[in-house]
C-alpha positions as CSV (number, residue, x, y, z in Angstrom):
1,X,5.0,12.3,2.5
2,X,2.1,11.5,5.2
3,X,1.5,8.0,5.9
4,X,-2.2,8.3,3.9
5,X,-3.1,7.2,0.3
6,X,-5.9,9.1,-1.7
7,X,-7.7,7.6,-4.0
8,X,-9.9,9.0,-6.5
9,X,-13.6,6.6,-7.7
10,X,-15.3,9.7,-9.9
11,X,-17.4,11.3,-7.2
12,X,-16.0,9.4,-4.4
13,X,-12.4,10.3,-2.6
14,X,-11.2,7.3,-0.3
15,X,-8.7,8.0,2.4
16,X,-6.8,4.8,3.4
17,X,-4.2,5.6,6.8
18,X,-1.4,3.4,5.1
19,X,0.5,1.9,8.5
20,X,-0.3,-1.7,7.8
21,X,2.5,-3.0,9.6
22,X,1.5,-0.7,13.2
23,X,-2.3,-1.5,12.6
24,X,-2.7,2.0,11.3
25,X,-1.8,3.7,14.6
26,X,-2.4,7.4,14.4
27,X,0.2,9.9,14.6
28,X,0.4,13.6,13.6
29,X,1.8,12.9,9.9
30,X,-1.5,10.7,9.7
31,X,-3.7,13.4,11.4
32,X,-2.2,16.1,8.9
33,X,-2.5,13.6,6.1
34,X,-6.3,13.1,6.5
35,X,-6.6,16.8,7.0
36,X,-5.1,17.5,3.9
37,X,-7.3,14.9,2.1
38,X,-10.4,16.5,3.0
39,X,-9.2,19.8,2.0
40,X,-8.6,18.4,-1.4
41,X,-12.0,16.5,-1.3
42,X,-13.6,20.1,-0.4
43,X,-11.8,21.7,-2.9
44,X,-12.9,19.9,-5.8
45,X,-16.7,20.4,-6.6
46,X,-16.7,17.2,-8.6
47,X,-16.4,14.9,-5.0
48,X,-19.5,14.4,-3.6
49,X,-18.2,11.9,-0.2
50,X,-15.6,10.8,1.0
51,X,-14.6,7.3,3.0
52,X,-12.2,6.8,5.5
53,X,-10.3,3.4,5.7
54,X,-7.4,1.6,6.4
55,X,-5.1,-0.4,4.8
56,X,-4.5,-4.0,4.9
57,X,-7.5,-6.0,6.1
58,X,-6.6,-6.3,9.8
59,X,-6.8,-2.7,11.1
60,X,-9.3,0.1,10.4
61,X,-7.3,2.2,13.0
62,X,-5.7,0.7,16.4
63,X,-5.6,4.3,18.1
64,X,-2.1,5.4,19.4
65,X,0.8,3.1,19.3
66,X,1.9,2.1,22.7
67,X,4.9,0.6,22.1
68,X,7.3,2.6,24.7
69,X,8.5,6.1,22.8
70,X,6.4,5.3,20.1
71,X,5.7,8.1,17.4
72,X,2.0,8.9,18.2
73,X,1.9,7.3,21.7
74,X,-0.6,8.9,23.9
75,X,2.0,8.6,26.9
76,X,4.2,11.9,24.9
77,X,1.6,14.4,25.7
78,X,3.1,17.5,26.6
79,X,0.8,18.3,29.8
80,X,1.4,21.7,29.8
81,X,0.5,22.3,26.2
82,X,-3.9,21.6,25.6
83,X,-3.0,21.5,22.0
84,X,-2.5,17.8,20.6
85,X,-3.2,16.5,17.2
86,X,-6.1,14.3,17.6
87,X,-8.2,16.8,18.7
88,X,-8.0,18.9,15.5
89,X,-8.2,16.1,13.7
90,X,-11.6,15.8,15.2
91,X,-12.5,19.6,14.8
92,X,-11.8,18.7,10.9
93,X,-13.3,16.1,10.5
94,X,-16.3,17.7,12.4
95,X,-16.3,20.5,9.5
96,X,-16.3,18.4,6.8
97,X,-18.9,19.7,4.6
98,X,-18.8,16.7,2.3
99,X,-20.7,12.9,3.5
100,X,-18.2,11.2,5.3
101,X,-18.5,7.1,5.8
102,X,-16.0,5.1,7.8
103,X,-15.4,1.5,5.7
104,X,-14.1,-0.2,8.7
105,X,-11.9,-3.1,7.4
106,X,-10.5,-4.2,10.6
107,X,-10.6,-3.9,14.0
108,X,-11.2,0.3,15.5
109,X,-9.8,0.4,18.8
110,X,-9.2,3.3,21.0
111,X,-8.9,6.3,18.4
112,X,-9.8,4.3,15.6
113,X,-13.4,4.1,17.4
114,X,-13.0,7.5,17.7
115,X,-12.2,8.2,14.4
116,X,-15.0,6.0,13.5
117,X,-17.6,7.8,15.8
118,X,-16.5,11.1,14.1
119,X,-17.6,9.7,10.5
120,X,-21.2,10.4,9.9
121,X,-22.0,6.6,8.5
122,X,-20.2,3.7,9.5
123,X,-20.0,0.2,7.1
124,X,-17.8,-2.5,8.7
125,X,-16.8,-5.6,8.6
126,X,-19.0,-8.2,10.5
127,X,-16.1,-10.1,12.3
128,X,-13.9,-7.0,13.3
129,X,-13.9,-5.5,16.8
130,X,-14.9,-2.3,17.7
131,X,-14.2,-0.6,21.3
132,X,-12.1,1.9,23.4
133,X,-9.3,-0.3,25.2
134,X,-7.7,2.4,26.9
135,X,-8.9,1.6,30.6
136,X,-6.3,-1.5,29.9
137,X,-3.7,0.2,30.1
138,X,-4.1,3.0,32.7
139,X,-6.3,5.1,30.5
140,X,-9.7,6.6,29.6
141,X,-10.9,7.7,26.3
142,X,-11.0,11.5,27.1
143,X,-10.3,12.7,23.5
144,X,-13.1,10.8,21.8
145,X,-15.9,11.1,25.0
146,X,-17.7,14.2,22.6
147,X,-18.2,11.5,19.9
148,X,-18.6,8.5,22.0
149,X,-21.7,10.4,23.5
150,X,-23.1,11.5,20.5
151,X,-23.4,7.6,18.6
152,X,-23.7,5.9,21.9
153,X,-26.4,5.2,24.8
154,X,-24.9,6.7,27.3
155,X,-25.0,3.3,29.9
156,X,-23.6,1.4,26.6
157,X,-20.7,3.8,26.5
158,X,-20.2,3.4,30.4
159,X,-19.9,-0.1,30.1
160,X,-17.6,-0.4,26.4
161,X,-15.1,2.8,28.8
162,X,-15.1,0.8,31.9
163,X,-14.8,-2.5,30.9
164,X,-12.7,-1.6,27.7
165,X,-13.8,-4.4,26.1
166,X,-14.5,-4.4,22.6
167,X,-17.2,-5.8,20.7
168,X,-17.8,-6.9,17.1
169,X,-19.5,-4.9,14.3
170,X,-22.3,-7.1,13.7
171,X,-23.0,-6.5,17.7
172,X,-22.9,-2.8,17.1
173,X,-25.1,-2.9,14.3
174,X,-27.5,-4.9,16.0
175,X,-27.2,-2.4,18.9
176,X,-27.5,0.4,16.5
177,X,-24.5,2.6,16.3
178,X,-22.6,1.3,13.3
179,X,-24.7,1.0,9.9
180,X,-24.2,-1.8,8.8
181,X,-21.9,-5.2,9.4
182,X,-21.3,-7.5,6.4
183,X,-19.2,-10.2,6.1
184,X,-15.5,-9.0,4.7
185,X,-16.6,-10.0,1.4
186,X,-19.1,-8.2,1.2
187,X,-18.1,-4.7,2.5
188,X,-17.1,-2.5,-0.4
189,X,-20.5,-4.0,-2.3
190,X,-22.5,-2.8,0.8
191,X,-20.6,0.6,0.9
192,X,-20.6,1.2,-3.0
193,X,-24.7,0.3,-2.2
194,X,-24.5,3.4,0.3
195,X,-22.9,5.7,-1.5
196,X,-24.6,5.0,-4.8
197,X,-27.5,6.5,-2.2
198,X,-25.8,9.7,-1.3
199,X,-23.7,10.9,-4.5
200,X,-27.2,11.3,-6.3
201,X,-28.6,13.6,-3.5
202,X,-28.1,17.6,-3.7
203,X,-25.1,18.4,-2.6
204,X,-26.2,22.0,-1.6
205,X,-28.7,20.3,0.8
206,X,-25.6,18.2,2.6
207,X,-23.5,20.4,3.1
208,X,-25.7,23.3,4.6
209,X,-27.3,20.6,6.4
210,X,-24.1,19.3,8.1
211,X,-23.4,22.7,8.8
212,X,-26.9,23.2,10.6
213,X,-26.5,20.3,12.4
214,X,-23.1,21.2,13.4
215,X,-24.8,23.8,15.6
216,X,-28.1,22.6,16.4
217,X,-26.1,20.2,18.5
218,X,-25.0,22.5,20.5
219,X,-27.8,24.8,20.8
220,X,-31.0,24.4,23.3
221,X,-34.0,23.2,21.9
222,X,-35.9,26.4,21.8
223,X,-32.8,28.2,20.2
224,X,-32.3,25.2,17.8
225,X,-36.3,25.8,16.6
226,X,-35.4,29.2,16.1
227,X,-32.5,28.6,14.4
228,X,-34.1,25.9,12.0
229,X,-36.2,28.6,10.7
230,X,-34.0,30.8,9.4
231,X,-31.8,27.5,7.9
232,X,-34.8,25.7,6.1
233,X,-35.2,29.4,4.6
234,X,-32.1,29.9,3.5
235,X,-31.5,26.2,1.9
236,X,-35.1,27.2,0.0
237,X,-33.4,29.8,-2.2
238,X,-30.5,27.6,-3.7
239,X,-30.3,26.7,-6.8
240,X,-30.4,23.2,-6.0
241,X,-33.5,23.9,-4.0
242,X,-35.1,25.3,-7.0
243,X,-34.0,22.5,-9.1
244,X,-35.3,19.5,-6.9
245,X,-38.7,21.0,-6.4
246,X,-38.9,21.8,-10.6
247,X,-37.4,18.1,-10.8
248,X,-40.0,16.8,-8.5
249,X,-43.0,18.8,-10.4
250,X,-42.3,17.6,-13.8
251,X,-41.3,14.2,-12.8
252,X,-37.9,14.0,-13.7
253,X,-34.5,13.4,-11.9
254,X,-32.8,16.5,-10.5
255,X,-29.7,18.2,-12.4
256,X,-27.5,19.2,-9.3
257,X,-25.3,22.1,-9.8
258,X,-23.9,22.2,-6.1
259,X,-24.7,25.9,-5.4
């Protein structure tokens, strides 16, 4: 069994990494066991999003453990072999075609920032930290710097690397690259508030929209333009195109049928 429990709210699949005692430290079984969630999620056309957690209430995700031969620790890296388990982790989660929110109920350290970053929407609790530590300890974040870059400033991420000090989330909502902060109380009101905004939506539109964005990222601006085009075209002759602008013309909410 993978160190991960799935639980089903009608359109809603939460993922909690379930290594209380170790702060939810990733390792492969929990890389393989979110992987595996979100094929399931995918799989089933009645899930519209899916949130990430942890359990317990002090951790979201500590990143590796560093205790010394630790399952997970970044210090076992075979050198000679590119291939490690965060990284596809990361490529998953980077396909997901379903909305996926990080409910942050603790601190997200190291990898756990990183697994945060990854997350299209982030709701957290006001009072935990968020930051990459690794610099402490000899290291640098090298496997999150792609998603670092994308939610940060990039002088903001220079100082959080070198400094590897962490911050709390009502700091990095105020600065803009977590969601929202809310006292621990008040979380999964605030993140039921969210996704009551997203479940609703086309789910057509989200996920070729994700998957446009996927490579508009990476595209130049010119190509991205062209690219757009021929997207926005496409997206126009789905059903649930059809149906939202026949929804919006007669005044009534949209029937989404997901294709």
């Amino acid at each position: 069994m993978f160190p991960v429990c799935t639980t089903r709210n009608g359109p809603v699949l939460t993922v909690a990494i379930d290594r209380p005692a170790l702060r939810n430290a990733l390792n492969e079984d929990v890389a393989r066991g979110i992987e595996a969630a979100l094929d399931a999620a995918e799989a089933d056309p009645e899930v519209r999003a899916v949130v990430l957690t942890g359990s317990g209430d002090k951790a979201f995700c500590a990143g590796g453990d560093l205790r010394p031969g630790a399952d997970g620790t970044p210090f076992t890296i075979d050198a000679a072999d590119p291939r490690h388990y965060v990284a596809r982790l990361l490529r998953r989660m980077d396909a997901c075609r379903l909305p996926l929110l990080a409910r942050v109920n603790g601190h997200a350290l190291a990898g756990g920032m990183g697994l945060a970053c990854a997350c299209d929407l982030v709701v957290m609790r006001e009072d935990a930290l968020i930051g990459v530590t690794e610099v402490r300890v000899g290291l640098f974040p090298a496997m999150i710097l792609p998603y670092l870059l994308r939610i940060l400033p990039p002088r903001r991420m220079m100082e959080l690397c070198l400094t590897g000090e962490a911050v709390t989330g009502a700091q990095a909502a105020a600065e803009g690259w977590v969601n929202y902060a809310v006292p621990a109380a008040e979380l999964d009101a605030k993140l039921d508030w969210l996704l009551a905004r997203i479940i609703d939506k086309s789910p057509t539109g989200m996920r070729l929209g994700k998957q446009g964005l996927a490579r508009i990222r990476e595209m130049t601006t010119d190509a991205a333009l062209d690219y757009a085009q021929f997207m926005l075209a496409n997206m126009a002759r789905t059903e649930d195109a059809r149906e939202g602008f026949a929804a919006f013309g007669q005044k009534r909410a949209p029937e989404w049928t997901g294709r």
